[in-house]
C-alpha positions in Angstrom: -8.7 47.5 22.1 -6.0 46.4 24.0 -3.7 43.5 23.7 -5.5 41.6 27.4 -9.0 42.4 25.9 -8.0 40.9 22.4 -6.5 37.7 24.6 -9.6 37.6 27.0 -11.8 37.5 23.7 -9.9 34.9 22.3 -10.0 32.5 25.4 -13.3 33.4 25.8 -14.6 32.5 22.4 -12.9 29.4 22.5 -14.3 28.5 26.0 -17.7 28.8 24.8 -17.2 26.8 21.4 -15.3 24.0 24.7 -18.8 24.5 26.3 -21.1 24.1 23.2 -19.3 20.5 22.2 -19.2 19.5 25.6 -23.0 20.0 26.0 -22.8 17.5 22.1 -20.7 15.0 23.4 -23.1 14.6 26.7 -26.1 13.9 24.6 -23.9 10.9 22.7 -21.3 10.0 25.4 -20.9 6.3 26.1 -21.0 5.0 29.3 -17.5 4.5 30.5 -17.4 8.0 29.6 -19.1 9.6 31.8 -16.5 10.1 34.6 -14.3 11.7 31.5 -17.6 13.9 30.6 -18.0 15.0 34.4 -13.6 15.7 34.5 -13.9 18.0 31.3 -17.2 19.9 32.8 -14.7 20.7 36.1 -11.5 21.6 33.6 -14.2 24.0 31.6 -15.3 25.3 35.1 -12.0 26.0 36.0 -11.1 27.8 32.5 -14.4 30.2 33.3 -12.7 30.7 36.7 -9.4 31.8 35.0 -11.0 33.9 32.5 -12.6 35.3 35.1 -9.1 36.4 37.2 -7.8 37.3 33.4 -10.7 39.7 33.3 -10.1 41.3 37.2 -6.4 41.6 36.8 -4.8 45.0 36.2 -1.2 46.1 34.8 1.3 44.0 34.3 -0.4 41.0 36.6 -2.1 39.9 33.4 1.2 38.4 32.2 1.5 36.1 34.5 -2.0 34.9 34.7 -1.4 34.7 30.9 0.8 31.9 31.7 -1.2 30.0 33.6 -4.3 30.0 31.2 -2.2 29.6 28.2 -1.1 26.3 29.9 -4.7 25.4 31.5 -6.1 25.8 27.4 -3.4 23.3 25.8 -4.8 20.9 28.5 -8.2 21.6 28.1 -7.9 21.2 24.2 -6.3 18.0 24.4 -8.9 16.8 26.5 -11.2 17.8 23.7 -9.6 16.6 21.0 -9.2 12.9 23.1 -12.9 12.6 24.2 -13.7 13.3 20.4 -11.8 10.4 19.3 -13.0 8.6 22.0 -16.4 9.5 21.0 -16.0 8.5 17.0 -14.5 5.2 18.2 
């Protein structure tokens, strides 16, 4: 296996864990949170989106793409990690 298809596995088991607490914290989210719910549903979107280009590119375009999700999942967990607290508040 390659060093993109260890990467791509990586982002994409963490996307799904994203997807599997997003789907927890819709089925206890308060209601000022639901704007916040709908934002991290687009952000996970997107991520799926990016995986997805991770997965077409070829060569040395992966590297660059890299970049971008590396930065697009420090976001996304923060966002997490916030609603959570939110949530146990």
């Amino acid at each position: 296996m390659n060093e993109r298809e260890e990467y791509r596995q990586k982002m994409a088991a963490q996307l799904q864990k994203w997807k599997a607490e997003l789907e927890t914290m819709k089925t206890t989210v308060k209601a000022d949170m639901r704007v916040e719910m709908a934002q991290l549903e687009k952000d996970v979107a997107e991520g799926e989106r990016k995986l997805r280009e991770l997965s077409a590119s070829s060569g040395e375009a992966w590297t660059s793409i890299k970049k971008g999700l590396d930065d697009s999942w420090t976001r996304l967990g923060q966002a997490f990690q916030e609603a959570g607290e939110k949530l146990r508040n």
